[in-house]
C-alpha positions as a LaTeX table, in Angstrom:
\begin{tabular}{lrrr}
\hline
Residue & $x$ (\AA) & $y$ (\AA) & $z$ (\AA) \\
\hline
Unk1 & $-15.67$ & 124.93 & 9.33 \\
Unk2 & $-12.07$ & 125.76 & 9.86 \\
Unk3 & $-10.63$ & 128.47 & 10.53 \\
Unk4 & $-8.50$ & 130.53 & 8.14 \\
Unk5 & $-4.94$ & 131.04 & 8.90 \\
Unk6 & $-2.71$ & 133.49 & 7.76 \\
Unk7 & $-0.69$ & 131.08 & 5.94 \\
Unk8 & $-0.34$ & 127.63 & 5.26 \\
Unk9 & 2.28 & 124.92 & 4.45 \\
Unk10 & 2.87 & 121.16 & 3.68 \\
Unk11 & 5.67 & 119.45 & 6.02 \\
Unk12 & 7.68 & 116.55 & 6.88 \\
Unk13 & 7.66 & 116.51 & 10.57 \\
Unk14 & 8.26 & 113.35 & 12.80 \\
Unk15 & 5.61 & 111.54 & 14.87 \\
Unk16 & 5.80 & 112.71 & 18.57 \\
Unk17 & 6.89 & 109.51 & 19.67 \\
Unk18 & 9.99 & 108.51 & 17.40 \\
Unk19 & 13.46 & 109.48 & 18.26 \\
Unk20 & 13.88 & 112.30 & 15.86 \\
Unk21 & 10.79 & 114.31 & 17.16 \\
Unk22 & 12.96 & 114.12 & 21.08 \\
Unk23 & 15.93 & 115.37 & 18.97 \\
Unk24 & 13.69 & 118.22 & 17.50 \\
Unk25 & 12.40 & 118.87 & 21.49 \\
Unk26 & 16.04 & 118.90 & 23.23 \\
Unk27 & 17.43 & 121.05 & 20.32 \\
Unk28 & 14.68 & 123.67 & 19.96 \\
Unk29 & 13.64 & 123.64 & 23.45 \\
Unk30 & 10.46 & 123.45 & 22.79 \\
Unk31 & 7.42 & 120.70 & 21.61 \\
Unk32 & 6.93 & 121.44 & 17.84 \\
Unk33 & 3.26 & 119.62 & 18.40 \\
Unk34 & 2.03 & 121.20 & 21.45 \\
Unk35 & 4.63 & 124.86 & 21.25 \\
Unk36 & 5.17 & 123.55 & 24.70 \\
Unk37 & 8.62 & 124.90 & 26.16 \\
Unk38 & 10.81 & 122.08 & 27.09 \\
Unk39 & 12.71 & 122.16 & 30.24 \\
Unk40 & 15.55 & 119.71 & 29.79 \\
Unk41 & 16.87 & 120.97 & 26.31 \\
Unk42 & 20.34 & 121.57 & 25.28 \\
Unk43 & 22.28 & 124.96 & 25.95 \\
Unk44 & 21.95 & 126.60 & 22.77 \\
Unk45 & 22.07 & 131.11 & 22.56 \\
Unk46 & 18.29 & 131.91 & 21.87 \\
Unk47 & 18.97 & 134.13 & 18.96 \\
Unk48 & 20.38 & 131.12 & 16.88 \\
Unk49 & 16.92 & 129.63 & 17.30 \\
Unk50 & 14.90 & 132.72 & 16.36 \\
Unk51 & 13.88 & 131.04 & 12.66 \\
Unk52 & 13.45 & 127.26 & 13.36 \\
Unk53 & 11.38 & 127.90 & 16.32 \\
Unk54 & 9.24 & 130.44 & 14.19 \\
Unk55 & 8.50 & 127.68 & 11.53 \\
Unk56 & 8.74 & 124.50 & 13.91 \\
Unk57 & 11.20 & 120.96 & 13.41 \\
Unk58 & 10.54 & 120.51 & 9.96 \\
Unk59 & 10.85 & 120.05 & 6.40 \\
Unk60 & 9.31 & 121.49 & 3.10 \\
Unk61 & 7.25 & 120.04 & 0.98 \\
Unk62 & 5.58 & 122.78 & $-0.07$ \\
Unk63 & 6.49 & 126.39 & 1.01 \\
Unk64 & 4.43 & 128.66 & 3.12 \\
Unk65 & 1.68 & 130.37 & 1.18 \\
Unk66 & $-1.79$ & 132.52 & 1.39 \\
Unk67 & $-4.98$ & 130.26 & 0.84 \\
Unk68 & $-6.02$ & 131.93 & $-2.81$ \\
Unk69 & $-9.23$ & 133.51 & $-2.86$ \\
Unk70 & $-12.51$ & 131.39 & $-3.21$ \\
Unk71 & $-10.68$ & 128.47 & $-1.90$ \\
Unk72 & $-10.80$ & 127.43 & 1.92 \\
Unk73 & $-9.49$ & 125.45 & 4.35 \\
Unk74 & $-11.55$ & 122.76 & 4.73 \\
Unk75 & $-11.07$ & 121.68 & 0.82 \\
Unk76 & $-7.41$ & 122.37 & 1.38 \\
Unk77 & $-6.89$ & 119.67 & 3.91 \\
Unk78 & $-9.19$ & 117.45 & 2.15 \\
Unk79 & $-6.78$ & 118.05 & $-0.97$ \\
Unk80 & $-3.84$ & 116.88 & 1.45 \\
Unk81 & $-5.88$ & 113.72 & 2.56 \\
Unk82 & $-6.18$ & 112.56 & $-0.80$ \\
Unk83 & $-3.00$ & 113.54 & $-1.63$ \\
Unk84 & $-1.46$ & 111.51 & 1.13 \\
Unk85 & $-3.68$ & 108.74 & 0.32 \\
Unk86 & $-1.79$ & 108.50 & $-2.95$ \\
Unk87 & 1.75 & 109.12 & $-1.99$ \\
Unk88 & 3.70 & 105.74 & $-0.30$ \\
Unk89 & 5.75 & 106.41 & 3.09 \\
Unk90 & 9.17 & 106.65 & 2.01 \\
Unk91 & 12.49 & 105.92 & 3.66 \\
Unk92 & 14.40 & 109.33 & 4.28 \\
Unk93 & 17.73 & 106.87 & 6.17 \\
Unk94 & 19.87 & 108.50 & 8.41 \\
Unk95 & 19.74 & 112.24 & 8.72 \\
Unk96 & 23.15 & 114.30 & 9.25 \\
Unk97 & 23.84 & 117.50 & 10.19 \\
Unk98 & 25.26 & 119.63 & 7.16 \\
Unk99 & 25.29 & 123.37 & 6.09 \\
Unk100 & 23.07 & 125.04 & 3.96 \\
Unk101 & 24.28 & 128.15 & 2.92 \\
Unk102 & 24.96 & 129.83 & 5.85 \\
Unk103 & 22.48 & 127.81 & 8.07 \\
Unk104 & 23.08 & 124.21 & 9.80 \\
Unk105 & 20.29 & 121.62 & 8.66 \\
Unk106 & 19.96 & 117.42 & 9.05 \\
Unk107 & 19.87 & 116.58 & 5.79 \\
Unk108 & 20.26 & 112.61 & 4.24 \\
Unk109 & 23.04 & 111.10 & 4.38 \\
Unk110 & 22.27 & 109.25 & 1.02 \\
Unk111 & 19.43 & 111.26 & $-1.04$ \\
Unk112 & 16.56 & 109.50 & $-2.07$ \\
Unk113 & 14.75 & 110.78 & $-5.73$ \\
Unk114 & 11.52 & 109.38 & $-4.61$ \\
Unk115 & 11.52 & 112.01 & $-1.88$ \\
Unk116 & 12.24 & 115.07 & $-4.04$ \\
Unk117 & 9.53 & 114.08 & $-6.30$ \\
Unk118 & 6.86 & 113.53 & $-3.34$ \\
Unk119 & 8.42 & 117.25 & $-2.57$ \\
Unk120 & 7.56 & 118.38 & $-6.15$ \\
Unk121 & 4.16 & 116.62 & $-6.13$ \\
Unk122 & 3.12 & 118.82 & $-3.40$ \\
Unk123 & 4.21 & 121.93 & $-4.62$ \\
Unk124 & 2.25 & 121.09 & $-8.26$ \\
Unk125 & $-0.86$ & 119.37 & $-7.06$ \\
Unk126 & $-1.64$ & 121.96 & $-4.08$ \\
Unk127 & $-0.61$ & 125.33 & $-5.99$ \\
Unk128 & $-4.26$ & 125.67 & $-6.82$ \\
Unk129 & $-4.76$ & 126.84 & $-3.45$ \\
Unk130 & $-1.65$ & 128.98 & $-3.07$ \\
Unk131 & $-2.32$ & 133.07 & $-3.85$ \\
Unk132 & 0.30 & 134.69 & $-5.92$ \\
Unk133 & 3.05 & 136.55 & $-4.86$ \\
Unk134 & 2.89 & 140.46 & $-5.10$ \\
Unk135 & 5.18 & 142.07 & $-7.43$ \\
Unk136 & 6.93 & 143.45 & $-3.64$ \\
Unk137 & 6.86 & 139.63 & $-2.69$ \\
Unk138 & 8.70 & 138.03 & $-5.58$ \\
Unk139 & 11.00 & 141.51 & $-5.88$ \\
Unk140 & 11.86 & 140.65 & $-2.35$ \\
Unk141 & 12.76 & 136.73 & $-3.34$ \\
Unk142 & 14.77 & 138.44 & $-6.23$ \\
Unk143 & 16.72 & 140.59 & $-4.03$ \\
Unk144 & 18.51 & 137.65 & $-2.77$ \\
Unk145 & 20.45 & 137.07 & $-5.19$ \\
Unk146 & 18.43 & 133.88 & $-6.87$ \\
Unk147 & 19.63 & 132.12 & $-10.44$ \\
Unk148 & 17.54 & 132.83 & $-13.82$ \\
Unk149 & 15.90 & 128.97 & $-13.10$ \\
Unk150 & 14.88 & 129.64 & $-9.89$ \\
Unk151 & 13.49 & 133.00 & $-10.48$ \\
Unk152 & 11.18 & 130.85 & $-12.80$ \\
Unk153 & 10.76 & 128.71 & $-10.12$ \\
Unk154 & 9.11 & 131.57 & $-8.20$ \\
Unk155 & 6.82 & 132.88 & $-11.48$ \\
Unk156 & 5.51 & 129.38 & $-11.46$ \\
Unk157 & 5.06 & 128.22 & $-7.87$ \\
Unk158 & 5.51 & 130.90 & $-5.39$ \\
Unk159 & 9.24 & 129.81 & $-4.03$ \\
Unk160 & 12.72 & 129.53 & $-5.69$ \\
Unk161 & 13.57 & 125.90 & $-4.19$ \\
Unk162 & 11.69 & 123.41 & $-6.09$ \\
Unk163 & 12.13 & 121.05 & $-8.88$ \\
Unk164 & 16.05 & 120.81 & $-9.37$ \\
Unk165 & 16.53 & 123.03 & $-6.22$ \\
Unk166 & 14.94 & 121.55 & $-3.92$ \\
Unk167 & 17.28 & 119.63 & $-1.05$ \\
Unk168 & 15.59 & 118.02 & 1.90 \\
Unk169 & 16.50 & 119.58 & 5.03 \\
Unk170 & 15.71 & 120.26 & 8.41 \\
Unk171 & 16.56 & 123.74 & 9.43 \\
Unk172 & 18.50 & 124.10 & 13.11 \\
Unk173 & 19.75 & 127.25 & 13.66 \\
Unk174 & 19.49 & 130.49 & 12.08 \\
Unk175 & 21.88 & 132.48 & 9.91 \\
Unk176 & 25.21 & 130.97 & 10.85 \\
Unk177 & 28.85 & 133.19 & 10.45 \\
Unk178 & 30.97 & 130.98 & 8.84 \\
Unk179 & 33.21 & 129.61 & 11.70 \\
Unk180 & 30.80 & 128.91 & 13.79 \\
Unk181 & 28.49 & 125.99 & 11.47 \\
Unk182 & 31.73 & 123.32 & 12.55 \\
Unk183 & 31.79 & 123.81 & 16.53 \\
Unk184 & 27.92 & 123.26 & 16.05 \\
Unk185 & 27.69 & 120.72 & 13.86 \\
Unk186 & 30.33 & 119.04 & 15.87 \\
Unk187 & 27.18 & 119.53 & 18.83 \\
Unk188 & 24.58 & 118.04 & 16.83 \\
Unk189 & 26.38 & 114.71 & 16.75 \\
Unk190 & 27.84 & 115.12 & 20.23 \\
Unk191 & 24.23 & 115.68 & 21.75 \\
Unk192 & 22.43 & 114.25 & 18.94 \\
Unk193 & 23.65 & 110.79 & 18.63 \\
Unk194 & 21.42 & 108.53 & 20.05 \\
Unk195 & 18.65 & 110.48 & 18.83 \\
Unk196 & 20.08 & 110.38 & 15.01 \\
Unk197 & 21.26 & 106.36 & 14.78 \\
Unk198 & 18.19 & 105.50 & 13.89 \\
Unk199 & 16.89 & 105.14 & 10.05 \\
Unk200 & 14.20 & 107.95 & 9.56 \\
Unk201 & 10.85 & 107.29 & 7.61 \\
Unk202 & 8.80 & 109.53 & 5.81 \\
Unk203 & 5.36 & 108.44 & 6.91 \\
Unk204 & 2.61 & 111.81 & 6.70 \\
Unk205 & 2.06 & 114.73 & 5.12 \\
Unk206 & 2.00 & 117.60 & 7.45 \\
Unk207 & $-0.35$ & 120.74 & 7.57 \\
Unk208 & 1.26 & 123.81 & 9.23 \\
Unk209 & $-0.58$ & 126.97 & 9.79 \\
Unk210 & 0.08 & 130.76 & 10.40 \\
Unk211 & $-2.41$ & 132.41 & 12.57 \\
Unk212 & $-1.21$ & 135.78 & 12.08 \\
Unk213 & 2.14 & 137.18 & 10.50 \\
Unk214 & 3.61 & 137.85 & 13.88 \\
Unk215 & 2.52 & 134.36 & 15.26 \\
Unk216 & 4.68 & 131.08 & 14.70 \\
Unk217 & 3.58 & 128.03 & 12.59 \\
Unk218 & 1.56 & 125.01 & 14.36 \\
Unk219 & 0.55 & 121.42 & 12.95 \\
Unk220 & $-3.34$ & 121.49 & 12.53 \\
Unk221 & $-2.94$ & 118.20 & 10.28 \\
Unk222 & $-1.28$ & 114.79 & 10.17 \\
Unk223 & $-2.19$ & 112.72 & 6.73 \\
Unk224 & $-0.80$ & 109.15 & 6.74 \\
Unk225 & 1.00 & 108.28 & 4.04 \\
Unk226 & 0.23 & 104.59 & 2.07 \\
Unk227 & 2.04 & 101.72 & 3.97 \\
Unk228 & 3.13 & 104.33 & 6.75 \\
\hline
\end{tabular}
């Protein structure tokens, strides 16, 4: 039996082998697989790291949630299996670096609709297994200053970026002031390029887990996709 976590989530994360998973190792200074520090990563300040390290080189599919009561583990991953089983690898093509708000993300350079629905298939077919939000949990999300749609967004599925919000990302750094996203971005291609020339593919769904709330995420899953 597994272990429960403290919370779980369903990710895009590259294969430890491809190009874009040494990108994710030089830039975070650290193995997103193993939580493995890195020695011969790029010179970035630690505190711009602080939140990408915490959730690992990844993207969303489905935000980080409690395991509802009465469900566990075990059938949670075996809901991702068959989920994965379903879904066909998809082709993400080249990622770029780009602001997001006030953080600096690789995001497609041409989006792909076929990705945001395998993002939205996630969030509905797993959100079973997701627990609620508190009244002080979604009053939190509130406070930040969310539209009228994606305050529905977080009644219905526990996060505000889904559906029409959603945009695949990977997040890099922290909360960025605004004259400093350029000078990095500039970084990410400077240090980044051979790493980012390649054509990135969407092959697995990812399981990420929470031990504890003071603990970072780690991969406990890798689901191949169809044709991955």
């Amino acid at each position: 039996m597994t272990t429960p976590m403290h919370r779980y989530a369903i990710y895009f994360s590259p294969r430890p082998d491809e190009p874009l998973a040494e990108f994710g190792r030089r830039w975070m200074g650290l193995d997103t697989e193993t939580r493995a520090p890195v020695a011969d990563c790029w010179p970035l300040p630690t505190g711009m790291l602080r939140t990408p390290k915490r959730y690992g080189f990844h993207a969303t599919l489905k935000a980080p949630f409690r395991l509802r009561t009465g469900r566990t583990p075990d059938e949670l991953l075996q809901a991702v299996e068959q989920l994965a089983a379903e879904q066909e690898a998809l082709e993400l093509g080249l990622l770029v670096p780009k602001a997001l708000g006030s953080f600096l993300t690789l995001q497609q350079s041409m989006p792909n609709p076929a990705v945001d629905a395998l993002a939205f298939t996630c969030v509905r077919d797993l959100d079973p297994f997701r627990q609620p939000l508190t009244e002080e949990e979604q009053d939190a999300i509130f406070s930040k200053g969310i539209s009228r749609r994606q305050k529905g967004n977080v009644f219905t599925w526990g996060y505000p970026y889904v559906g029409e919000d959603y945009v695949f990302h990977m997040t890099l750094t922290s909360i960025l002031a605004p004259h400093e996203i350029e000078p990095w971005r500039q970084k990410v291609l400077e240090w980044g390029m051979e790493y980012l020339a390649e054509p990135v593919r969407l092959r697995d769904l990812c399981v990420f887990a929470q031990p504890s709330a003071e603990e970072p995420f780690r991969p406990i899953a890798r689901f191949p996709l169809r044709n991955a």
